[in-house]
C-alpha positions as CSV (number, residue, x, y, z in Angstrom):
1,X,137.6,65.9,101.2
2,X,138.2,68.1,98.9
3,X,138.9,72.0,100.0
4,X,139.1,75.0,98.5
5,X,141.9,77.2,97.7
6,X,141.9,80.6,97.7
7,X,143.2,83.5,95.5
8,X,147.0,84.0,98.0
9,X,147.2,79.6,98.3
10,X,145.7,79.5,101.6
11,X,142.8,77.1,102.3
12,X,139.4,78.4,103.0
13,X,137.9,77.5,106.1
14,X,134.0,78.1,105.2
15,X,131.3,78.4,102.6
16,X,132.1,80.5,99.7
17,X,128.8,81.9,97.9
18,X,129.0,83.2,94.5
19,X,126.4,84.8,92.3
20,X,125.9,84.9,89.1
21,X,122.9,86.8,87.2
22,X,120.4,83.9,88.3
23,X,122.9,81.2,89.4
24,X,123.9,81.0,92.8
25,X,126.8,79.0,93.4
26,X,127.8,77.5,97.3
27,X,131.4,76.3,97.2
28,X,133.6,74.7,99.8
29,X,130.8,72.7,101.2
30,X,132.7,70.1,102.4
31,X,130.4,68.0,104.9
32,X,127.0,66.1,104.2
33,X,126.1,67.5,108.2
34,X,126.9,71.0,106.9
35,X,125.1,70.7,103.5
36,X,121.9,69.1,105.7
37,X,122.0,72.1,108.6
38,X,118.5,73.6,108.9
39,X,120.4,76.8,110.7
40,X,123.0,76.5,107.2
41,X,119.7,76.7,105.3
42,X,118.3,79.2,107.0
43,X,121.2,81.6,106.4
44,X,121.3,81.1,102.7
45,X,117.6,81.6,102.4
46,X,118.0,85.5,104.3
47,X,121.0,85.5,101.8
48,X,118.9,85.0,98.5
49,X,115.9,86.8,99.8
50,X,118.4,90.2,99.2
51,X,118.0,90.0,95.7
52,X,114.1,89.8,95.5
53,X,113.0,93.4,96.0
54,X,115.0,96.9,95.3
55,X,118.0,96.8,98.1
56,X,119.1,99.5,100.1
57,X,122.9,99.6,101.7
58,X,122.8,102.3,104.4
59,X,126.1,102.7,106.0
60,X,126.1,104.3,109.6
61,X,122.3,103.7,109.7
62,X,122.0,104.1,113.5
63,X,122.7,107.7,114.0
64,X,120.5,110.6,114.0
65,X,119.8,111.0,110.2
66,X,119.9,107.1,109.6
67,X,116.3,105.8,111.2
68,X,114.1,108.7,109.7
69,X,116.0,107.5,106.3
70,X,114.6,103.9,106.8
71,X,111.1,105.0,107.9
72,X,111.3,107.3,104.5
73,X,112.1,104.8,102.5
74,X,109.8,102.0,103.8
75,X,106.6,104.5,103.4
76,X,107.3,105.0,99.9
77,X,108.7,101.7,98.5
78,X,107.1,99.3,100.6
79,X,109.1,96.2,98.8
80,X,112.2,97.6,99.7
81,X,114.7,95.4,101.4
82,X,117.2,97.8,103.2
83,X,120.3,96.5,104.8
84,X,121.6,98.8,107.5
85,X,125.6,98.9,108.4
86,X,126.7,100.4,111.3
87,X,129.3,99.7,114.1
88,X,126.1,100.3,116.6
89,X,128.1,102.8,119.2
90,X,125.4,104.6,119.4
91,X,122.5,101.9,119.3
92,X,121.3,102.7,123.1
93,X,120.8,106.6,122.4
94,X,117.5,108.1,123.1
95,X,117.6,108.3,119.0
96,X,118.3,105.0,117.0
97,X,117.5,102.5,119.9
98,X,114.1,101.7,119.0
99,X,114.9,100.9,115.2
100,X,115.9,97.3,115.2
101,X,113.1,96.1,117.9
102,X,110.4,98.3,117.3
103,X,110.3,100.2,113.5
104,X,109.6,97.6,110.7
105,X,111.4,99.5,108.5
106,X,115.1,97.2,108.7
107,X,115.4,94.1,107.2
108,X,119.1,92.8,108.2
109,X,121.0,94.9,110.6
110,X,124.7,94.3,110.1
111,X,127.3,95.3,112.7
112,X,131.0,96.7,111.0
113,X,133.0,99.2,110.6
114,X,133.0,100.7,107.1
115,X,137.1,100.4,107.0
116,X,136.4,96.1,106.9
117,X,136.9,96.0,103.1
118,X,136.3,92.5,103.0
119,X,133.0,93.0,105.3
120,X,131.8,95.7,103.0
121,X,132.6,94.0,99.8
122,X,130.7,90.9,101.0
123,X,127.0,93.3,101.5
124,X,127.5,94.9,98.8
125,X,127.0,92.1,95.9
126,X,123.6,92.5,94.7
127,X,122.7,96.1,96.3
128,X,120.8,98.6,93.9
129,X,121.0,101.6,95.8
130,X,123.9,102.7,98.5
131,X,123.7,105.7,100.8
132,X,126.8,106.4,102.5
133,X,126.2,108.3,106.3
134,X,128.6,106.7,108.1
135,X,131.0,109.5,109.6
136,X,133.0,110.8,112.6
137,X,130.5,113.7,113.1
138,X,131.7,115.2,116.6
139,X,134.1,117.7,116.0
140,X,136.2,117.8,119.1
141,X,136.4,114.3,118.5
142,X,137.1,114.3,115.1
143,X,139.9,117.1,115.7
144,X,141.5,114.4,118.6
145,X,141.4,111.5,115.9
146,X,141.9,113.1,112.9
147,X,143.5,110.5,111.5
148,X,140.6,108.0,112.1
149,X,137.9,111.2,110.6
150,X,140.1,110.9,107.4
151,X,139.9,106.9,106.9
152,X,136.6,106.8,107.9
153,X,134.5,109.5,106.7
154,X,137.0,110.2,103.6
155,X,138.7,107.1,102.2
156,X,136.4,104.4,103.8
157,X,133.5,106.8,101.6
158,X,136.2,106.9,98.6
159,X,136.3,102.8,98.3
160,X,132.9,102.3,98.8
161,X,131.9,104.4,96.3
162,X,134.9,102.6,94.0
163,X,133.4,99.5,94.6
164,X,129.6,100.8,93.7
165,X,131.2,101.6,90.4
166,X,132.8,98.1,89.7
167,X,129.7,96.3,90.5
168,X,127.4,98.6,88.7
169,X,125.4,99.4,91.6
170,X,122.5,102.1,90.2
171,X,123.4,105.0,92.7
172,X,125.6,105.9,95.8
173,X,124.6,108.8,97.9
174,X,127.1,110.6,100.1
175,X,126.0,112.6,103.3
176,X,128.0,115.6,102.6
177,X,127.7,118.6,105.8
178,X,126.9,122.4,105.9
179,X,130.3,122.6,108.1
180,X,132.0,122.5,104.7
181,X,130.8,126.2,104.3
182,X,132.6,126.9,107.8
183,X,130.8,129.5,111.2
184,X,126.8,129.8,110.3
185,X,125.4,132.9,109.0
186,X,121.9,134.3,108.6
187,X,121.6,133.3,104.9
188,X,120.7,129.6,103.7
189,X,123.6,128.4,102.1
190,X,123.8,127.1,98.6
191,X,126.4,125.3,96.1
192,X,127.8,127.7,94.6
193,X,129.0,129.8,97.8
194,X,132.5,129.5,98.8
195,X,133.7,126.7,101.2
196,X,135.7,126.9,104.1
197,X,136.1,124.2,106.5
198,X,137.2,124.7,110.0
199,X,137.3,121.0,111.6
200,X,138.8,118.0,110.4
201,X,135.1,116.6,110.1
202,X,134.5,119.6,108.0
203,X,137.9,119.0,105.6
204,X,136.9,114.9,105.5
205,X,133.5,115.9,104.2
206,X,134.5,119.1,101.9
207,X,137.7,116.4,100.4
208,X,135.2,113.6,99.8
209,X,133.0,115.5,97.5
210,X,136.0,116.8,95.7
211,X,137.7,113.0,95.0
212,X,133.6,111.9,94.1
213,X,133.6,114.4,91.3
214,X,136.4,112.9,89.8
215,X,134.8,109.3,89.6
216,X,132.0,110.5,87.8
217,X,132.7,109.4,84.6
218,X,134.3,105.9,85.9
219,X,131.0,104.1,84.9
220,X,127.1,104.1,84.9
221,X,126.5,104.4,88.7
């Protein structure tokens, strides 16, 4: 049977689905048993139901700012499809663990990590709205892995927010911190005062916001 190729020459192994204003296109169907699979069906019906209501992409959706978010958003747009994206570390905590069996307010719960390009590239097509919290927030553990910090809550931010623009998603939202400002005070703090990050969470949030400036006039989103 027929198979198809790929982009680099290599073969691909599964179902390739491609959309198109209203045409959805599956490609590299290559058996009648495959074509005829209720379970097959199923999946590609949760697939096309994304791009029915307004569609929410929240990216490290199970941590502490993540499942108030959801509950916000289902209260006031009820029709909202929200697609949470998190690597689930902290799924168990006394905090997030009740979101996915409990709180209707998740439609698709996807398990990544926001440096899986491919992964990331796949849930976004179609999304109208993306809100970016995923982050190494702990900052002894940030300061131990700053490396990891910087790809994650910087340039893992950076391409998602790239790839928002190229797909002319309606609006990205990133989680910026109040550590970007450095030690507390007694005063709120506000834009305009001056920054000065202490951690390596601190400098990965302080840098994002910087590079996002500079994509602002890249296109509509």
């Amino acid at each position: 049977r027929a198979q198809l190729m790929n982009i680099n020459g290599g073969l691909e192994q599964d179902f390739c689905i491609r959309r198109k204003d209203n045409i959805v296109s599956i490609l590299n169907a290559q058996s009648p048993a495959a074509t005829s699979s209720i379970a097959i069906a199923d999946y590609l019906i949760e697939y096309l139901n994304l791009w029915l209501f307004m569609k929410y992409f929240i990216t490290g959706n199970l941590g502490y700012i993540g499942p108030i978010l959801c509950d916000f958003i289902k209260r006031n747009d009820k029709d909202a499809f929200i697609i949470g994206y998190d690597t689930g570390y902290f799924l168990n905590c006394t905090i997030s663990s009740k979101l996915p069996k409990y709180k209707p307010n998740l439609d698709l719960q996807v398990y990544g990590d926001v440096r899986d390009k491919s992964k990331i590239d796949f849930y976004l097509e179609g999304v109208d709205h993306v809100i970016q919290l995923a982050a190494i927030s702990n900052d002894p553990m940030g300061n131990e892995f700053e490396k990891a910090t910087i790809d994650i809550n910087q340039l893992s931010s950076l391409y998602v927010a790239k790839k928002c623009i190229e797909l002319k998603i309606k609006s990205f939202i990133f989680a910026s911190s109040c550590s970007v400002y450095g030690a507390g005070s007694d005063k709120p703090r506000t834009e305009k005062d001056l920054t000065n990050p202490l951690t390596a969470y601190a400098r990965s949030k302080i840098s994002t916001e910087k590079e996002l400036q500079n994509l602002r006039n890249l296109g509509n989103t």
